[in-house]
C-alpha positions as CSV (number, residue, x, y, z in Angstrom):
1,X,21.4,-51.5,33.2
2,X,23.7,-51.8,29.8
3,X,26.6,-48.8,30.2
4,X,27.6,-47.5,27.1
5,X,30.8,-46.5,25.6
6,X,30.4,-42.6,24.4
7,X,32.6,-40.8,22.3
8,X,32.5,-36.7,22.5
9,X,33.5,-34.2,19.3
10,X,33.4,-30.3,19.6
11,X,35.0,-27.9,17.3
12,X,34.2,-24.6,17.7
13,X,34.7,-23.4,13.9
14,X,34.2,-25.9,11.2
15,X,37.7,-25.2,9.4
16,X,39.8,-26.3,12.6
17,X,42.9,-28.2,11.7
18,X,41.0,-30.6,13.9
19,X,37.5,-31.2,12.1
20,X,34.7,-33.2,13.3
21,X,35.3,-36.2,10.7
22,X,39.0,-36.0,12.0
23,X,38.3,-36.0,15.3
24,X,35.6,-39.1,14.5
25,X,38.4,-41.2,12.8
26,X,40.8,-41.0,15.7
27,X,38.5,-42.3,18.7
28,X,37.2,-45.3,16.2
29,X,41.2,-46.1,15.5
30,X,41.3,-45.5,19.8
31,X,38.6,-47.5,20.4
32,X,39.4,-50.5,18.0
33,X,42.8,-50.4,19.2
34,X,42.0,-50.8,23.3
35,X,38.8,-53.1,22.9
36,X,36.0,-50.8,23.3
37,X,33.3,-50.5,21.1
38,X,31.7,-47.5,20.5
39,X,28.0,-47.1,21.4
40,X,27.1,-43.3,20.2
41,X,28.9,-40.5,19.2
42,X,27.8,-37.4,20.3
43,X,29.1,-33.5,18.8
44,X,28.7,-29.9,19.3
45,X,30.1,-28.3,16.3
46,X,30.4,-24.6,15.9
47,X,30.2,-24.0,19.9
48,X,33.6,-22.7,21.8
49,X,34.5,-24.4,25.0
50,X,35.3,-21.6,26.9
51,X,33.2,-19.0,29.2
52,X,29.5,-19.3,29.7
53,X,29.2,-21.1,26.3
54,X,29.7,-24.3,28.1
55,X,26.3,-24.2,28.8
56,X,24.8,-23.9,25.2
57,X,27.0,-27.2,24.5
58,X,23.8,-30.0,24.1
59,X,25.8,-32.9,23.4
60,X,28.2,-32.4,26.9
61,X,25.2,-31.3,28.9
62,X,23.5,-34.8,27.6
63,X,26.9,-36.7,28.2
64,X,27.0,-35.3,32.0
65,X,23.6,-35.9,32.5
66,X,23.9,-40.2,31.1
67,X,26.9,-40.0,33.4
68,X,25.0,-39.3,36.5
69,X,22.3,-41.5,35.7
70,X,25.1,-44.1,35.4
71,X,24.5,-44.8,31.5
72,X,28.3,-44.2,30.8
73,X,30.9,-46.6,30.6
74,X,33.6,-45.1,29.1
75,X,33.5,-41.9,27.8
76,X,36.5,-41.1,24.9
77,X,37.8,-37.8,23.6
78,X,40.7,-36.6,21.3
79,X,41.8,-34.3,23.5
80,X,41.3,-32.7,27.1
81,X,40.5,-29.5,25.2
82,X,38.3,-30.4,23.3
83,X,36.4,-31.6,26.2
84,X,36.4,-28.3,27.5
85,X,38.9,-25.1,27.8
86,X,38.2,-24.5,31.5
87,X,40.4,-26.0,33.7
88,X,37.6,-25.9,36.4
89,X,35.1,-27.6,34.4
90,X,37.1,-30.5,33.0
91,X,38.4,-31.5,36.2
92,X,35.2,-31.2,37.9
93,X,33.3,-33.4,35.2
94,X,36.4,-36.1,35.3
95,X,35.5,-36.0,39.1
96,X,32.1,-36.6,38.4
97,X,33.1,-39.7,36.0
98,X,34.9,-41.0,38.4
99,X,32.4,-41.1,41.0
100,X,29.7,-42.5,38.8
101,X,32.5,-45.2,37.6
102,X,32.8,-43.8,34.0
103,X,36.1,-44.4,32.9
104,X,37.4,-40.9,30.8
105,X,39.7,-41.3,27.5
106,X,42.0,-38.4,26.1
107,X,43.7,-40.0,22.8
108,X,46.2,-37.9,22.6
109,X,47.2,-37.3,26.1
110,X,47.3,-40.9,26.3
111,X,44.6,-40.7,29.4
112,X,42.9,-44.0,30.0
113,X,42.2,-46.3,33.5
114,X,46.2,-47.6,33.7
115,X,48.4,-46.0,36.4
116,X,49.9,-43.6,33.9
117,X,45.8,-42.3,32.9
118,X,45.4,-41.9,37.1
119,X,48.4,-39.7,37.3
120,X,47.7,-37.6,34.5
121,X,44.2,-37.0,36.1
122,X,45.5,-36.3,39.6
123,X,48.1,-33.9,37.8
124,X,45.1,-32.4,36.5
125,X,43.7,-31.4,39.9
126,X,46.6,-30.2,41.6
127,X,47.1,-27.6,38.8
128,X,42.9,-26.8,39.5
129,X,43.7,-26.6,42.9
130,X,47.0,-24.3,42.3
131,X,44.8,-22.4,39.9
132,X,42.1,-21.6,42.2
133,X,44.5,-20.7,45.1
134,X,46.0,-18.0,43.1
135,X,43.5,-16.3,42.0
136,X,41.9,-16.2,45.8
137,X,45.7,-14.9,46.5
138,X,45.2,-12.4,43.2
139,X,41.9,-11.3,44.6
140,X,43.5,-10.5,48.0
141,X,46.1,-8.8,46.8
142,X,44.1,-6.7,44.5
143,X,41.6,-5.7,47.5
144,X,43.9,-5.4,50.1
145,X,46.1,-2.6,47.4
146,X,43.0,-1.2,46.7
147,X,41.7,-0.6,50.1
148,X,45.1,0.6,51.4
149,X,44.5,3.3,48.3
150,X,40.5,4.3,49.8
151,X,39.8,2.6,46.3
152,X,36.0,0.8,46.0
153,X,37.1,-2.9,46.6
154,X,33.9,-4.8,47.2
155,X,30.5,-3.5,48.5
156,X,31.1,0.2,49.8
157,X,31.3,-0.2,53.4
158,X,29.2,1.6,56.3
159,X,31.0,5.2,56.9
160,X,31.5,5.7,53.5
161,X,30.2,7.1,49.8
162,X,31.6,6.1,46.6
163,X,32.6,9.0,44.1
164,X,33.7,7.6,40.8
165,X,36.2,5.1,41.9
166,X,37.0,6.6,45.0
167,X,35.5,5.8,48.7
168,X,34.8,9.0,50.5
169,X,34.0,9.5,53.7
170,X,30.3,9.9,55.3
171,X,30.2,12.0,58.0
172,X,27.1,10.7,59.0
173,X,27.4,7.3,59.1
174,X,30.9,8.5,60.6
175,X,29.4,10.0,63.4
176,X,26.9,6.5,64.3
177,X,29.8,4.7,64.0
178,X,31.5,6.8,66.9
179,X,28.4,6.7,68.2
180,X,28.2,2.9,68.5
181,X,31.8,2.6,69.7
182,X,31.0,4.9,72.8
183,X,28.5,2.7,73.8
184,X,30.3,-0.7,73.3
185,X,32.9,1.3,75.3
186,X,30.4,2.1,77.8
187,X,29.2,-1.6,79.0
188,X,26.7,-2.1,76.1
189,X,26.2,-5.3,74.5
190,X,25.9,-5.8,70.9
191,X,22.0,-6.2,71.4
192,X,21.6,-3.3,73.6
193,X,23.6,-1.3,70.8
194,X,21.1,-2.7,67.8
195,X,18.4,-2.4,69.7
196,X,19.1,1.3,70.4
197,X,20.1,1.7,66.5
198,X,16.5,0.2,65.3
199,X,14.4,2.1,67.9
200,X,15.7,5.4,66.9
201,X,15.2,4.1,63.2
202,X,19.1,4.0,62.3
203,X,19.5,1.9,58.6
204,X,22.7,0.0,57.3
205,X,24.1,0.3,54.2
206,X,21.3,-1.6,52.5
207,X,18.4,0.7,54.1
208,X,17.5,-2.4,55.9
209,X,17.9,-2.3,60.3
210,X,20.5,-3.6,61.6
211,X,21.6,-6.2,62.9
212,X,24.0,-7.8,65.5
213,X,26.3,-9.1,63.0
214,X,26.2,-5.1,61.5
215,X,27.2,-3.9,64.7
216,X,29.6,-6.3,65.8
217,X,31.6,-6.1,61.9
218,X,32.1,-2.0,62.0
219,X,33.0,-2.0,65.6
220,X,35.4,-4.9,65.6
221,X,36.2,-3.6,62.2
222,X,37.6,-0.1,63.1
223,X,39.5,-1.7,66.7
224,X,41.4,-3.6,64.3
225,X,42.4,-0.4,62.1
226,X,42.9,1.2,65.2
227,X,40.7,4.1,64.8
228,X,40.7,6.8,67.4
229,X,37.0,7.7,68.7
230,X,36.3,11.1,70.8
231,X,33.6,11.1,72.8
C-alpha cells in the first residue's frame, strides 16, 4: 500500500492573521525543506477547533480515518492549534498516529520524528495527563463542598428530595433506610434484605426494585457517615 504525505489547514474565520493560503505556503516551504513531498492537502475553513465542532471538521475526520486505515505517512501542520484546540483531542489523535506509524509535523513548534519532535510529544501528554487529573481533583472537590453543604451534587440519592438546589430530606425513604439497617443489624444478608424490599413492593430511586448493589450502597453508605439508627 503507497502511504501518503498529508498536509492539514483549518482556520476558523477567513480573516485570521493566519489564512489558509498562508498556512498552504508554510507546510510546502516545510516540506521542500525536510524531503517530503506532499501528496494532498486537505482544509476545513470557517470551522473552530474547539468543543463539539470537532466533529463537523470533514477534512480531520477524513485525515483520522486514512490514518487508521494506514494511508498516512506523514501527516504536517503549521501549528498544534490548528490541529485542534483541545488538549485531549490532539494528544489522543498524535497517539493514534503513532500507533498507525504516521509520523506528525508541527512547523512551528518544530515537531517532527528527531529526539527533540519525541519530547515535545511526550511533553504533550504529561500536561493531558496533569490536565485530566485536575479536573477529577476539581470535580472532587466541588462535590465533596457541595455535599458537606446538603447541596444536589450528582444524582439525588435514596433518603432524599431535591428543592431548588437544595437536598431535603425524605422521611420516607428515611424510614426504609432505618428499616434496612435494622435488619442488616439483625443477621440479614443483603439478599434476604432485597428480597424482603421487592416482595413488599419497595422501589429505588429510579422506581425500578432493588437490588443488592442498592442495598449494600445506602447501608454501607450511612455506617461510613456514621448515622445513628433507633429501632
Amino acid at each position: 500500500m503507497n502511504r501518503i504525505s498529508v498536509g492539514y489547514l483549518r482556520n476558523s474565520r477567513i480573516t485570521q492573521e493566519n489564512s489558509i493560503s498562508t498556512q498552504k505556503s508554510l507546510i510546502k516551504e516545510y516540506c521542500k525543506n525536510n524531503g517530503i513531498k506532499l501528496d494532498r492537502i486537505m482544509i476545513d475553513e470557517g470551522i473552530s477547533g474547539s468543543g463539539d465542532k470537532t466533529k463537523d471538521r470533514d477534512g480531520y475526520q477524513n485525515i483520522m480515518e486514512m490514518v487508521k486505515d494506514g494511508k498516512v505517512d506523514n501527516l504536517i501542520v503549521v501549528s498544534i492549534s490548528r490541529f485542534g484546540r483541545n488538549l485531549g483531542e490532539i494528544y489522543k489523535s498524535v497517539e493514534l498516529m503513532d500507533k498507525m506509524g504516521t509520523k506528525f509535523h508541527s512547523v512551528k513548534e518544530n515537531i517532527d520524528d528527531s529526539v527533540y519532535g519525541r519530547f515535545v510529544l511526550n511533553l504533550l501528554g504529561s500536561l493531558y495527563e496533569m490536565e485530566l487529573s485536575i479536573c477529577k481533583e476539581r470535580t472532587r472537590d466541588t462535590l465533596r463542598v457541595r455535599k458537606e453543604n446538603n447541596k444536589v451534587y450528582s444524582k439525588i440519592p435514596y433518603g432524599f428530595d431535591r428543592v431548588g438546589d437544595d437536598l431535603v430530606e425524605n422521611s420516607k425513604e428515611e424510614k426504609m433506610i432505618r428499616k434496612m439497617m435494622r435488619l442488616r443489624n439483625s443477621g440479614k444478608s443483603y439478599g434476604e434484605i432485597v428480597d424482603y424490599l421487592n416482595r413488599n413492593r419497595y422501589k429505588n430511586k429510579s422506581g425500578n426494585k432493588f437490588s443488592r448493589g442498592n442495598v449494600s450502597w445506602l447501608i454501607n453508605s450511612r455506617l461510613k457517615e456514621n448515622y445513628s439508627y433507633i429501632g
